[in-house]
PAVEX-666581 format. One line per field, with one value per residue: x, z, y of N, C-alpha, C in turn; residue in three letters. Coordinates in nm, 4 decimals. Atoms other than C-alpha are relative to their C-alpha. Example, Ala and Ser with C-alpha at 12.3 -4.5 7.8 and 13.67 -1.06 7.14 Angstrom:
# PAVEX-666581
neast: 0.0890,-0.0820
nup: 0.0000,-0.0060
nnorth: -0.1190,-0.1190
caeast: 1.2300,1.3670
caup: 0.7800,0.7140
canorth: -0.4500,-0.1060
ceast: 0.0900,-0.0770
cup: 0.0000,0.0730
cnorth: 0.1200,0.1090
torvo: ALA,SER
# end
This chain:
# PAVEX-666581
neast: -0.0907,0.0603,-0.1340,-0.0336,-0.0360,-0.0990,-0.0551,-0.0367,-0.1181,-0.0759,-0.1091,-0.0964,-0.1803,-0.1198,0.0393,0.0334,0.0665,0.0959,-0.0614,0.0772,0.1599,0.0405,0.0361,-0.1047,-0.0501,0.0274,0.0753,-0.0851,0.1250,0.1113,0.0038,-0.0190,-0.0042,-0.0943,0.0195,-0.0651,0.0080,0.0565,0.1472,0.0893,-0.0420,-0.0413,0.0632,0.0571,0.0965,-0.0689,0.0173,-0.0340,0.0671,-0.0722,-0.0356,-0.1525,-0.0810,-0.1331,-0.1212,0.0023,0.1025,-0.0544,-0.1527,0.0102,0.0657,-0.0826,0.0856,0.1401,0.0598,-0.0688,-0.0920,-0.1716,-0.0074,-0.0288,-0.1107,-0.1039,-0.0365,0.0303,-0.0871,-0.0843,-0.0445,-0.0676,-0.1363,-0.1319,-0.1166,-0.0704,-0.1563,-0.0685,-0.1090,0.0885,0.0538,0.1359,-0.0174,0.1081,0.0471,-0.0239,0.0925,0.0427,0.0385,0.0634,-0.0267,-0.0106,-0.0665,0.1054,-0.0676,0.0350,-0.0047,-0.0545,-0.1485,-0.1280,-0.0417,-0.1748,-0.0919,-0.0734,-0.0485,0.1438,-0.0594,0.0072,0.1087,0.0269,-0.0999,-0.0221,-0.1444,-0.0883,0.0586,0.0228,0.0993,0.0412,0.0916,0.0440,0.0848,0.0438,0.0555,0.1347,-0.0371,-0.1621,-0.0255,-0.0468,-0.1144,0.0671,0.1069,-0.1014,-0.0336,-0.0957,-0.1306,-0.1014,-0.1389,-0.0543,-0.1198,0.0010,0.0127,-0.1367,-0.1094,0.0247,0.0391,-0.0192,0.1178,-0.0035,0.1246,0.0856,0.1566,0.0405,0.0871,-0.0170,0.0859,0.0238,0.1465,0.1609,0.0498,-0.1160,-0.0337,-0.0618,-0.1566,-0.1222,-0.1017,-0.1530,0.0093,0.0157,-0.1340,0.0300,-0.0539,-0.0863,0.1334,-0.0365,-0.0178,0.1937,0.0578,0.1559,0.0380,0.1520,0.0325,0.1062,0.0953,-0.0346,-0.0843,-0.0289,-0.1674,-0.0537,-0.1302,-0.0474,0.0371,-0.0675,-0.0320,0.0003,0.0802,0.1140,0.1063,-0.0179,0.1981,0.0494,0.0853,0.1490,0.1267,0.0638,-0.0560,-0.0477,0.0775,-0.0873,0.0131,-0.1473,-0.0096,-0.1352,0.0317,-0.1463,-0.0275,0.0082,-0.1089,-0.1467,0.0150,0.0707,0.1482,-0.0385,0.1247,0.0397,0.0540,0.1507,0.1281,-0.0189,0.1142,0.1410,0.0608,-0.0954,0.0106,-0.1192,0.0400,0.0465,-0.0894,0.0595,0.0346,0.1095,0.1231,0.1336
nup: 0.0411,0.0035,0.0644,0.0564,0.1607,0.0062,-0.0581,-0.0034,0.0496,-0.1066,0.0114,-0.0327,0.1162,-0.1030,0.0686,0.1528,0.0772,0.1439,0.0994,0.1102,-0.0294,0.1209,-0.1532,-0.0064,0.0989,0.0806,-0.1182,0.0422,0.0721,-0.0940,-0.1572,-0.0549,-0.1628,-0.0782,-0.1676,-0.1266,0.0052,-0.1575,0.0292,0.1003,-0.0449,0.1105,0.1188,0.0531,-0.0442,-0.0935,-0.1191,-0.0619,0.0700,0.1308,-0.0285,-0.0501,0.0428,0.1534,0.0062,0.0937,0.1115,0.1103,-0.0009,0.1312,-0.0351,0.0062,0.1675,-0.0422,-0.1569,0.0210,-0.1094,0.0502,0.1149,-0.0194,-0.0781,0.1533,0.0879,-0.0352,0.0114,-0.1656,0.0255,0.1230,-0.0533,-0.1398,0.1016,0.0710,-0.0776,-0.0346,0.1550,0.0852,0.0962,0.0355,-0.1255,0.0110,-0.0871,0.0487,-0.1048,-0.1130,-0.1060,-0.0832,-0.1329,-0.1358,-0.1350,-0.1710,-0.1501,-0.0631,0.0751,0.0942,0.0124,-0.0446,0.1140,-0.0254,0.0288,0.1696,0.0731,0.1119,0.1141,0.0020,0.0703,0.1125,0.0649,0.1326,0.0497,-0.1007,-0.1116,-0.0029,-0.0838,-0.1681,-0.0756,-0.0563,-0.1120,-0.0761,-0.1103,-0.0366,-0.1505,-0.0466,0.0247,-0.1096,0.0131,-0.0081,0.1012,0.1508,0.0811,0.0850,-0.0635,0.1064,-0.0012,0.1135,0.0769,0.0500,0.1157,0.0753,-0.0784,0.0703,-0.0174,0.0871,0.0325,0.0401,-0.0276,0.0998,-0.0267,0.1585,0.0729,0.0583,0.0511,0.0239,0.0192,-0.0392,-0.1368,-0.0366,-0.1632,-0.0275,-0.0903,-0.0202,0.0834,-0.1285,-0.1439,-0.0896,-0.0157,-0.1060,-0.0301,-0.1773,-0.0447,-0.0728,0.0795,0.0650,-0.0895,0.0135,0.0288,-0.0210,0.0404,-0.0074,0.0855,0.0842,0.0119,0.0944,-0.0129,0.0918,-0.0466,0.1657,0.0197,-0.0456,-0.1753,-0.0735,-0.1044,-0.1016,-0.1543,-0.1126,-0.0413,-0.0792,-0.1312,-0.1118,0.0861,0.0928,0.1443,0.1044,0.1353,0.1223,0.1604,0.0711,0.1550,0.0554,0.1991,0.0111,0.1029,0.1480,0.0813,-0.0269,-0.1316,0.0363,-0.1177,0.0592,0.0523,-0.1202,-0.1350,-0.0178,0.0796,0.1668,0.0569,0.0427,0.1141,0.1088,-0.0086,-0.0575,-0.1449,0.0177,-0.0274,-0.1495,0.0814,0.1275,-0.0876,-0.0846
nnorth: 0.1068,0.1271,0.1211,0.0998,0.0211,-0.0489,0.2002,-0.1104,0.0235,-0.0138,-0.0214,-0.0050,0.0133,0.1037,0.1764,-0.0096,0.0507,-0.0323,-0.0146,0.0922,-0.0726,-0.0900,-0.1079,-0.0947,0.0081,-0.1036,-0.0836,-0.0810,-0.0637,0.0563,-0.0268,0.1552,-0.0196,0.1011,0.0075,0.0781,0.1266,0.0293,0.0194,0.1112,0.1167,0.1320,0.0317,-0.1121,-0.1014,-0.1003,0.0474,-0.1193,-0.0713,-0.0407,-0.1273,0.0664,0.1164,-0.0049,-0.0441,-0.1289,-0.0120,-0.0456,-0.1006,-0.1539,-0.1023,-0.1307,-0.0111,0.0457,-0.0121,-0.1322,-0.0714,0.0181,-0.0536,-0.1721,-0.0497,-0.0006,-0.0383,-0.1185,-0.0981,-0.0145,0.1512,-0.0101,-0.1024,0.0617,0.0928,-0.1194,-0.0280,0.1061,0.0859,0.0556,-0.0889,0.0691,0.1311,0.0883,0.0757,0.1530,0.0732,-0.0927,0.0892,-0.0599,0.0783,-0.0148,0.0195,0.0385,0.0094,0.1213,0.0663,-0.0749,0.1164,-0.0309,-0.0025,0.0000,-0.0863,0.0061,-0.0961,-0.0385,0.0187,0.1008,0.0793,-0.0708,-0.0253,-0.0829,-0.0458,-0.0478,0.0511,-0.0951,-0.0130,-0.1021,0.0740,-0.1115,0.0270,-0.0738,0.0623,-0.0737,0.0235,0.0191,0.1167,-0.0277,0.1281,0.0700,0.0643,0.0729,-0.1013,0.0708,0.0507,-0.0338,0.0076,-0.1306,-0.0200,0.1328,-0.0279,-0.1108,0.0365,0.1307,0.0942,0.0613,0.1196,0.1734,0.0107,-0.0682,0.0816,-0.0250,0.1002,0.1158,0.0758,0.1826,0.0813,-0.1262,-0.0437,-0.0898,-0.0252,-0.0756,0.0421,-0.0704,0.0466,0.0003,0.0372,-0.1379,-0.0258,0.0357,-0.1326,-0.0328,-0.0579,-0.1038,-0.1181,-0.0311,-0.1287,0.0118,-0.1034,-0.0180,-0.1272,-0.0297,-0.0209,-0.1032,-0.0525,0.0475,0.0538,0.0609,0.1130,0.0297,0.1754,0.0905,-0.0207,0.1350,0.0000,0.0996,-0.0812,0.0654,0.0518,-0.0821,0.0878,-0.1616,-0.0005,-0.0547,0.0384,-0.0851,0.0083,-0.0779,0.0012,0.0154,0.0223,-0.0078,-0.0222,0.0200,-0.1119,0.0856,-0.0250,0.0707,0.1417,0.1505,0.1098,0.1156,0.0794,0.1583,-0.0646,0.0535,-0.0527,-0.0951,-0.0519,0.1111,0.0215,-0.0420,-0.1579,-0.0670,-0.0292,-0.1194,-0.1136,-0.0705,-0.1477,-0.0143,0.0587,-0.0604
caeast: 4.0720,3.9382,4.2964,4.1549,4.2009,4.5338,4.6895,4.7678,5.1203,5.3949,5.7088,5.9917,6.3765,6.5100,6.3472,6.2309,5.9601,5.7349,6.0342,5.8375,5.5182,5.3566,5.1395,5.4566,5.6132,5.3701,5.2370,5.4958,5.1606,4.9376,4.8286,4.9013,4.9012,5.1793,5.1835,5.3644,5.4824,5.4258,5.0597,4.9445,4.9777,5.0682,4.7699,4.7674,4.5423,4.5530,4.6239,4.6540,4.3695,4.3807,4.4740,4.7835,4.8920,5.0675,5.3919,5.3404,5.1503,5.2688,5.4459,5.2233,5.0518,5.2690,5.0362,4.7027,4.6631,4.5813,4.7096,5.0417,5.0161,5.0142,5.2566,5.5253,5.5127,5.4608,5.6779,5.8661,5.9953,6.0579,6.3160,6.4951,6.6012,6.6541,6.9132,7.0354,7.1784,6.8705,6.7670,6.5011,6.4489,6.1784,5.9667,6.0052,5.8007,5.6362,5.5512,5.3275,5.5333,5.4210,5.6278,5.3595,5.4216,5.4968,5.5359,5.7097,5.9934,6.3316,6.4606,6.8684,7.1606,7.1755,7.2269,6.8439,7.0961,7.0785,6.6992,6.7015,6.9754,7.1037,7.4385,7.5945,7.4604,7.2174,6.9366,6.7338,6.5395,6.2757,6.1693,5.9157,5.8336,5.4281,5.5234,5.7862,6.0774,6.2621,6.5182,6.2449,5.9971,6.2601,6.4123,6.6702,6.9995,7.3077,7.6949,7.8070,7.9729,7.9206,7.8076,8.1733,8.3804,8.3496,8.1599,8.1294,7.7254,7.8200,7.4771,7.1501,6.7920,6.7212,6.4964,6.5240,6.3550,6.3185,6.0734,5.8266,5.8155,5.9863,6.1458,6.3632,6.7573,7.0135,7.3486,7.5928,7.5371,7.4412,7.7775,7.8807,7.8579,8.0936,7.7532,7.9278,7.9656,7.5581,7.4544,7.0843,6.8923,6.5344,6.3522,6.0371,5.6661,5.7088,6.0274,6.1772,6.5122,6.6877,6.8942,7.1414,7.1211,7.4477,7.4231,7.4760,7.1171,6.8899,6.6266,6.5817,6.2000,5.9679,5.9130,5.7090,5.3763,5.3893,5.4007,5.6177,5.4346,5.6413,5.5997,5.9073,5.9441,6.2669,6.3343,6.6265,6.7922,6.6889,6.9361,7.2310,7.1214,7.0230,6.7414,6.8581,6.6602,6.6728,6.5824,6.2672,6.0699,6.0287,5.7924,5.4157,5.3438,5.6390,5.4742,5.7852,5.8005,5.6380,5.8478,5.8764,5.8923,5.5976,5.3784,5.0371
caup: -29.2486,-29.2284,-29.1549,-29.2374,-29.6207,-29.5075,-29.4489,-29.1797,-29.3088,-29.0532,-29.1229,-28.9648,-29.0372,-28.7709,-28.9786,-29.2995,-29.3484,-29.5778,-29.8166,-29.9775,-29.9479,-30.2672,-30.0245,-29.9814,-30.3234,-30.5080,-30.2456,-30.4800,-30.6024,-30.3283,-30.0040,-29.8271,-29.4089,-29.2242,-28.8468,-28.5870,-28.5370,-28.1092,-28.3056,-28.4561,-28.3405,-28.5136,-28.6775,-28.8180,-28.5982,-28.4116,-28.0371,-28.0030,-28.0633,-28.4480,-28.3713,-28.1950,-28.4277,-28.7636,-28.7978,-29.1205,-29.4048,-29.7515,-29.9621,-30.2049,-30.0221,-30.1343,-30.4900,-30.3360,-30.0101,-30.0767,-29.7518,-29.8014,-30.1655,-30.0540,-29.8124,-30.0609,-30.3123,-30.1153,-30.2015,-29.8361,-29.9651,-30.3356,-30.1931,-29.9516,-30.3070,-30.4844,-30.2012,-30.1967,-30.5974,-30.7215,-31.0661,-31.1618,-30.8308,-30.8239,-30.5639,-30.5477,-30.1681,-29.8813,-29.5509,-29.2752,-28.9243,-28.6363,-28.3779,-28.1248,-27.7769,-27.6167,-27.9449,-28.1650,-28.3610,-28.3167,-28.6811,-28.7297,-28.8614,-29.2412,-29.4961,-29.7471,-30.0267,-29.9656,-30.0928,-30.3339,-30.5116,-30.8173,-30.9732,-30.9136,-30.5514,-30.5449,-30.2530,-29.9490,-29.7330,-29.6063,-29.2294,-29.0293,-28.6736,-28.6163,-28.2299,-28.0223,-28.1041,-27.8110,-27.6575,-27.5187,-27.7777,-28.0681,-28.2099,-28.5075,-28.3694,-28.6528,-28.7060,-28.8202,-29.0668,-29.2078,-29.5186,-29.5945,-29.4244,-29.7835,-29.6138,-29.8608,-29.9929,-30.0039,-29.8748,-30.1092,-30.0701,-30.4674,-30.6708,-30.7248,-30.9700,-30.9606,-31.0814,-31.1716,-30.8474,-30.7100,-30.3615,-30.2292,-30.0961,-29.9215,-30.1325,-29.7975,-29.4304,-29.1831,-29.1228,-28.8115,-28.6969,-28.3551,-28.1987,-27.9756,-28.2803,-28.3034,-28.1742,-28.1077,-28.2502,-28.0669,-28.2100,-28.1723,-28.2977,-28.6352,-28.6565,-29.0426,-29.0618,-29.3477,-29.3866,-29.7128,-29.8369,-29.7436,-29.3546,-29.1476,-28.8879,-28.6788,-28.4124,-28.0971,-28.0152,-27.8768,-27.4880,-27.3967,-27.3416,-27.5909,-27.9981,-28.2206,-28.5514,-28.8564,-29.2302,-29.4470,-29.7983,-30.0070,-30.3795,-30.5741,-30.8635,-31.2484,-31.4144,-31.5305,-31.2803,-31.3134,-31.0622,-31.0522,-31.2173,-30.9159,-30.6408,-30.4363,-30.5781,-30.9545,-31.1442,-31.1789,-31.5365,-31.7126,-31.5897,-31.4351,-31.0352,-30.9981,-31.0299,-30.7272,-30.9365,-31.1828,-31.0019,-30.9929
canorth: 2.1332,1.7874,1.5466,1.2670,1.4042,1.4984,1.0557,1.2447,1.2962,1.3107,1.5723,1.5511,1.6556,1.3479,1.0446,1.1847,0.9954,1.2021,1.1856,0.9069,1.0482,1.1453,1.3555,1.5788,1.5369,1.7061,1.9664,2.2260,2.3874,2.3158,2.4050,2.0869,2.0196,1.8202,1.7092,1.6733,1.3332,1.3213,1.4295,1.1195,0.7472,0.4231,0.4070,0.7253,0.8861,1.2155,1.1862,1.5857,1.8335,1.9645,2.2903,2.1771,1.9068,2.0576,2.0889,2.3208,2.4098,2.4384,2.4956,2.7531,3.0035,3.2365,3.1852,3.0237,3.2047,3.5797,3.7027,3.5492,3.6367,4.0231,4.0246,3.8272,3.9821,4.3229,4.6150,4.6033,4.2174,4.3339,4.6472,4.3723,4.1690,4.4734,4.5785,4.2335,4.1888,4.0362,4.1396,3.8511,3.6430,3.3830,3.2574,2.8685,2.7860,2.9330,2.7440,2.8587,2.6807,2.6370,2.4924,2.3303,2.4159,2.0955,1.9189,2.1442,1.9095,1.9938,2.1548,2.0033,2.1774,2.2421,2.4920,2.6397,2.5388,2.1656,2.1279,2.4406,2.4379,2.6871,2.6962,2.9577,2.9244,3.2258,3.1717,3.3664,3.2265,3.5235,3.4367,3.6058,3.5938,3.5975,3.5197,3.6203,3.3620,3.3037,3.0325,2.8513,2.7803,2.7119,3.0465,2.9978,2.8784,3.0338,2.9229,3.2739,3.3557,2.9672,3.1507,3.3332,3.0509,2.8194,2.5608,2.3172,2.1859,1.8171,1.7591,1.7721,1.6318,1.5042,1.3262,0.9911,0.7744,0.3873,0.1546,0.4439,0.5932,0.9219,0.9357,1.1683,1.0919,1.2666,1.2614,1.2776,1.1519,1.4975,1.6581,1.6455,2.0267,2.1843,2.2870,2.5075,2.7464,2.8059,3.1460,3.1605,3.4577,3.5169,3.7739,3.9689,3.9472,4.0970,4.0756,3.9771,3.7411,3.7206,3.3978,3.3387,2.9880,2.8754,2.9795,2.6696,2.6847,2.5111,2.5700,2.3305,2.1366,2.3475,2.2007,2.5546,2.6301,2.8309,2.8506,2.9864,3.0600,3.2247,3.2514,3.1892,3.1674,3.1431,3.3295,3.2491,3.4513,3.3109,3.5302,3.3232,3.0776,2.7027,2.5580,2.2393,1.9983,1.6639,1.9577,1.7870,2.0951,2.1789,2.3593,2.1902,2.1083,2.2930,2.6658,2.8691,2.9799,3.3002,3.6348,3.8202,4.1587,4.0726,3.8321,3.9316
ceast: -0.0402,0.1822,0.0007,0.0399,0.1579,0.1138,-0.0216,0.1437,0.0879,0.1290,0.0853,0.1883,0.1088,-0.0229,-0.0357,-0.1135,-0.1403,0.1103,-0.0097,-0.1338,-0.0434,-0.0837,0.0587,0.0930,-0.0428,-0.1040,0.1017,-0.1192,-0.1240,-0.0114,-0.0270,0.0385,0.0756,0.0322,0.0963,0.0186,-0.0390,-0.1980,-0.0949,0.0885,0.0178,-0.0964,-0.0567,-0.0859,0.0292,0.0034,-0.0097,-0.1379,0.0596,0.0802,0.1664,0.0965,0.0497,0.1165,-0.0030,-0.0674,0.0474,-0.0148,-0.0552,-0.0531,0.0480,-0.0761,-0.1614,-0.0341,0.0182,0.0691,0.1485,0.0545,0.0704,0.1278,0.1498,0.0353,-0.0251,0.1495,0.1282,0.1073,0.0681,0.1223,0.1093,0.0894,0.0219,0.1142,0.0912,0.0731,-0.1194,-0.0309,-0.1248,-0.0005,-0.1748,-0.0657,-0.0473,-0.1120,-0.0559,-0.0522,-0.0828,0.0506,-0.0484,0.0653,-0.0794,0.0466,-0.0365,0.1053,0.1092,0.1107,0.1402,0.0459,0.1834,0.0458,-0.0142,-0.0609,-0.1623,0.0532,0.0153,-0.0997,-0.0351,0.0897,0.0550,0.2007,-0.0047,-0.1272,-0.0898,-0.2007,-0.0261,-0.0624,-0.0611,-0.0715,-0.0882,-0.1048,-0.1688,-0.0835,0.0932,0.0799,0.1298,0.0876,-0.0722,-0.1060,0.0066,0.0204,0.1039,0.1415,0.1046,0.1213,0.0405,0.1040,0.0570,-0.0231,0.1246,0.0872,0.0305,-0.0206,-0.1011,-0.1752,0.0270,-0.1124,-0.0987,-0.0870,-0.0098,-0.1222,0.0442,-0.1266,0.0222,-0.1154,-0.1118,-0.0153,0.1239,-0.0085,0.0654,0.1433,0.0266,0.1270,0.0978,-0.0922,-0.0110,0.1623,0.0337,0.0848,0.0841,-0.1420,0.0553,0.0013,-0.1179,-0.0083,-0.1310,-0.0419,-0.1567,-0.0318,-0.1689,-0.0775,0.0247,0.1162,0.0203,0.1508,0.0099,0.1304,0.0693,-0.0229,0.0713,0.0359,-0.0573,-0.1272,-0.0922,-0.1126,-0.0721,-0.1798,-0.0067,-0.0201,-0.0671,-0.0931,-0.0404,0.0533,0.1114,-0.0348,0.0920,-0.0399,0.1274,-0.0246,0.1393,-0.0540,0.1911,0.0358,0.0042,0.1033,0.1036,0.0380,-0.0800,-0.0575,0.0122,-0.1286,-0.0258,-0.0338,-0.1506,-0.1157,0.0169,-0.1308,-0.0987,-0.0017,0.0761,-0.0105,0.1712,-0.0497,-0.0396,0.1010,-0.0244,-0.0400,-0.1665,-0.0866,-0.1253,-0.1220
cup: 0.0691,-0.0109,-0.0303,-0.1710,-0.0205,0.0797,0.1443,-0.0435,0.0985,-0.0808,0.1244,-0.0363,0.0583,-0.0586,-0.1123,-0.0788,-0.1556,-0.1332,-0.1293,-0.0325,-0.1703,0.0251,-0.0480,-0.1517,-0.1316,0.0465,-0.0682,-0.0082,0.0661,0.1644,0.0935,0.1519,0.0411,0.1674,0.0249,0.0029,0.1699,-0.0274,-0.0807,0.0605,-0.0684,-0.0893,-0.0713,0.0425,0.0926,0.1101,0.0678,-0.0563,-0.1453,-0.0590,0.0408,-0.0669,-0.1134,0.0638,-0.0956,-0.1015,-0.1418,-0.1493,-0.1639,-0.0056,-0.0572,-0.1861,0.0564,0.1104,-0.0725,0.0950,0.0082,-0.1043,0.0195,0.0994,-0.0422,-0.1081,0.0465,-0.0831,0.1057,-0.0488,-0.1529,0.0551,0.0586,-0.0892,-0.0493,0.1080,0.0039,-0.1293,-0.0669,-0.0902,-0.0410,0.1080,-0.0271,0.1155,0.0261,0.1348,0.1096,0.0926,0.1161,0.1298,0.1409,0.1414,0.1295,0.1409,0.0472,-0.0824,-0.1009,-0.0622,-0.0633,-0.2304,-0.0412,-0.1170,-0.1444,-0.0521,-0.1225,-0.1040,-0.0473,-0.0962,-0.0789,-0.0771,-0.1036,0.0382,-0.1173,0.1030,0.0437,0.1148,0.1025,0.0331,0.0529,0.1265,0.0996,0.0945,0.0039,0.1697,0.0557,-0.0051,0.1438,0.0508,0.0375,-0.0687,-0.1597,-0.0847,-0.0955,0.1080,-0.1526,0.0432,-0.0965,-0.0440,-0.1090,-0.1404,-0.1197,0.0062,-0.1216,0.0653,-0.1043,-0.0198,-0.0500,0.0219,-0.0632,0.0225,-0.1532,-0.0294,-0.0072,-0.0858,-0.0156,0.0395,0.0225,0.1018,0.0373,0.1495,0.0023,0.1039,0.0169,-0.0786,0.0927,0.1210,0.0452,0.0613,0.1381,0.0689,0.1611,0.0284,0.0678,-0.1016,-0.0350,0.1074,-0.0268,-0.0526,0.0164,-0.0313,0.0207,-0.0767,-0.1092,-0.0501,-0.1705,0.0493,-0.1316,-0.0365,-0.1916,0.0037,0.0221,0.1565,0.0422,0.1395,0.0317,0.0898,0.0722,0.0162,0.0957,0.1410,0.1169,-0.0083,-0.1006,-0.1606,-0.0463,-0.1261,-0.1108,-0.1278,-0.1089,-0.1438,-0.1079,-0.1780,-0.0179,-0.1344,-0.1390,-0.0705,0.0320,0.0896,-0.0207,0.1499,-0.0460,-0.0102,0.0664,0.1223,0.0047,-0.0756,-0.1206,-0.0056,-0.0425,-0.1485,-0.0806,0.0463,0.1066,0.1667,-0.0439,0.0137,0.0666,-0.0787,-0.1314,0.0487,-0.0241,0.0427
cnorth: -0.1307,-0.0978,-0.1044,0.0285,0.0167,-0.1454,-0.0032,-0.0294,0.0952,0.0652,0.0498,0.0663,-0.0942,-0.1051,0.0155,-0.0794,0.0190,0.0013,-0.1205,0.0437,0.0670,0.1051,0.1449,0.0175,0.0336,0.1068,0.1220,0.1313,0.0049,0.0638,-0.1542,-0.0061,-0.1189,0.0318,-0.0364,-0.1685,-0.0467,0.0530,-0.1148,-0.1402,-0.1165,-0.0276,0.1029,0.0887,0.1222,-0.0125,0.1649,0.0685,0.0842,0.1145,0.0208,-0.0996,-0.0020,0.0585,0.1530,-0.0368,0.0162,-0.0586,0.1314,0.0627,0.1127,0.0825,-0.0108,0.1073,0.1230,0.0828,-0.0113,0.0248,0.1713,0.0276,-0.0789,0.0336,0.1711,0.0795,-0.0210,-0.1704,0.1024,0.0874,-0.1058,-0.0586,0.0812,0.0238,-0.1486,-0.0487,-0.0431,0.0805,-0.1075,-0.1129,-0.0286,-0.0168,-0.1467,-0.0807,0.0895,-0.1422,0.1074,-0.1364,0.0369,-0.0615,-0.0214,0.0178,-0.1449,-0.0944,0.0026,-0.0588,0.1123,0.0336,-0.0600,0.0737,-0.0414,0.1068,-0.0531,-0.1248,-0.1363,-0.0710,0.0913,0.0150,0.0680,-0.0273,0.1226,0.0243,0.1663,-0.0321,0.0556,-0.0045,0.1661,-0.0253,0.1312,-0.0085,0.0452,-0.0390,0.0540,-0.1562,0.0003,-0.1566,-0.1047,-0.0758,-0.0059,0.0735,-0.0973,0.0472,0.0429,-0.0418,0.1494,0.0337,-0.1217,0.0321,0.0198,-0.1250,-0.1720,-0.1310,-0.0906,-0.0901,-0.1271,-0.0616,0.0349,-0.1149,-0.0105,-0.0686,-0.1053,-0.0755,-0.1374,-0.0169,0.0689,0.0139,0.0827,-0.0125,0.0815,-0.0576,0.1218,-0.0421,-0.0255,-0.0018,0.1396,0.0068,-0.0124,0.1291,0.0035,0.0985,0.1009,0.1650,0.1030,0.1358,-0.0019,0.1781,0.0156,0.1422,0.0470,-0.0337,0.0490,0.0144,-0.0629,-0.0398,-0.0199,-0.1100,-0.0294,-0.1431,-0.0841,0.0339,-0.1225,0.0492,-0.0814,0.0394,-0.1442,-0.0431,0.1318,-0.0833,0.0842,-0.0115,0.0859,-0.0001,0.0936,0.0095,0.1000,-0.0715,0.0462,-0.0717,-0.0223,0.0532,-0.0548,0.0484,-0.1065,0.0546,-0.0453,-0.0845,-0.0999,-0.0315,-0.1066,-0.0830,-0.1171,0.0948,-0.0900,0.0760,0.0500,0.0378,-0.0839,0.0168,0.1174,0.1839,0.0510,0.0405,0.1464,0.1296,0.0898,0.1589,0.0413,-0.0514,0.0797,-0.0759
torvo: UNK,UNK,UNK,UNK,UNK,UNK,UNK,UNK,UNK,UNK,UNK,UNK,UNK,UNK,UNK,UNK,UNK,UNK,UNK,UNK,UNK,UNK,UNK,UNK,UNK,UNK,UNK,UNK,UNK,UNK,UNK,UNK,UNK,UNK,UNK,UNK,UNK,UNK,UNK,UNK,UNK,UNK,UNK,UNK,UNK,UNK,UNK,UNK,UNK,UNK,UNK,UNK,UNK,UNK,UNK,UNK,UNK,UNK,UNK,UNK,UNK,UNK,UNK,UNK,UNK,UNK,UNK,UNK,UNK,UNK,UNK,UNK,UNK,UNK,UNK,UNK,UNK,UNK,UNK,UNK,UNK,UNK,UNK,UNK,UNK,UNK,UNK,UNK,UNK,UNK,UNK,UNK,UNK,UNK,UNK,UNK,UNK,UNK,UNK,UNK,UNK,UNK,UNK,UNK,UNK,UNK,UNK,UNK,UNK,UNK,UNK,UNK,UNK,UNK,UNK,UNK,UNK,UNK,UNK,UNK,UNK,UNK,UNK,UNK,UNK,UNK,UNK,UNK,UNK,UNK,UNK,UNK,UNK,UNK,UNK,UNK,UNK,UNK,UNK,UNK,UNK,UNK,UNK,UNK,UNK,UNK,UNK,UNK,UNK,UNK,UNK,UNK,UNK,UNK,UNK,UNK,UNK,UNK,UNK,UNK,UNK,UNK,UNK,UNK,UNK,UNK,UNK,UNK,UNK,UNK,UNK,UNK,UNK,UNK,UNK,UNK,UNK,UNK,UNK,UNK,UNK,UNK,UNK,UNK,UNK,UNK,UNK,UNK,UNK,UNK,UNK,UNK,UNK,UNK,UNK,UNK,UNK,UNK,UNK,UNK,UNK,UNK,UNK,UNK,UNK,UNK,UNK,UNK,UNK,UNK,UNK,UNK,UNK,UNK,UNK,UNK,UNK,UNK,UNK,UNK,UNK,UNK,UNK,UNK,UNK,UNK,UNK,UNK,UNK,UNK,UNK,UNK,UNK,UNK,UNK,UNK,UNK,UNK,UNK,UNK,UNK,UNK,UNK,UNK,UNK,UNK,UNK,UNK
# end
């Protein structure tokens, strides 16, 4: 990976600035590389070795990459939506995070369901640790039970269009969670998390020396369910997201 082909492009979830980024805005279909922002300096350049300086990778390994290919659409994944209600669930993104020791940027509080959206509200984020995740080097932080407790998606990352040109808004100001309510959940190498789409979570900068690396994907159920059409990610060139059950 060569970053100068990659602007480099800085994501964040505290300033948002790739949310103009055409970069990031059509990376749906793509294997596309985003840094750290304490990795790159005002004039775009890296100040960190390259190894050390993404944030994450994405968002369509889960099609392009065959290793991530096989282990999303594995058997061990298909059973988890079969036990979970799914009868035709999709696969809409995949990310490869790493969480730089040192660097690692701080994820804040909000709910899958914000930037994937379906009515009726049918999403599941699939995380899985390929580190130990731990309180120091930025496990997921949960409000439990935020799923059951009708907490209300007033919040949504969309499309916007003016003057030929797409950006991306928030529809509502960041809520303003009782942090005290967050239970942390560090988990082993290996371990799988499954998160619903309206669980309120977070996870804290890394300021260890060491990484936390995980591979997380989200599907979300097509039957009798609308993928809204201003979500940041739609389908490239009209083709459909891939079906976790048929895929090949």
């Amino acid at each position: 990976m060569d970053p100068t082909e990659h602007n480099p492009t800085v994501f964040t979830t505290t300033e948002h600035q790739h949310m103009k980024d055409e970069y990031f805005l059509t990376s749906g279909d793509k294997i596309r590389f985003f840094f750290e922002k304490d990795a790159v300096n005002e004039k775009g350049e890296l100040v960190t070795e390259k190894q050390k300086s993404l944030n994450k990778i994405g968002h369509a390994l889960h099609v392009l990459s065959p290793g991530f290919k096989r282990v999303t659409f594995s058997d061990g994944i298909k059973n988890i939506a079969k036990g979970l209600g799914y009868e035709n669930p999709a696969v809409c993104q995949s990310m490869y995070i790493f969480k730089q020791p040192g660097i690692g940027g701080e994820v804040t509080c909000h709910q899958d369901s914000w930037f994937l959206h379906t009515r009726p509200k049918r999403l599941t984020g699939i995380w899985i640790a390929l580190e130990d995740a731990t309180l120091e080097n930025g496990c997921l932080w949960f409000w439990p039970g935020s799923h059951k407790d009708g907490m209300p998606t007033t919040r949504r990352m969309v499309r916007k269009c003016e003057d030929n040109r797409t950006s991306l808004i928030f529809t509502a100001p960041l809520p303003d969670y009782d942090q005290s309510k967050f239970k942390p959940a560090p988990v082993k190498k290996g371990s799988l998390v499954v998160i619903h789409g309206d669980v309120v979570h977070k996870s804290e900068q890394n300021k260890s020396p060491n990484s936390r690396h995980i591979y997380t994907f989200h599907i979300f159920e097509q039957k009798d369910t609308e993928y809204c059409s201003d979500n940041w990610l739609q389908p490239i060139d009209g083709s459909p997201f891939p079906s976790l059950y048929t895929f090949k």
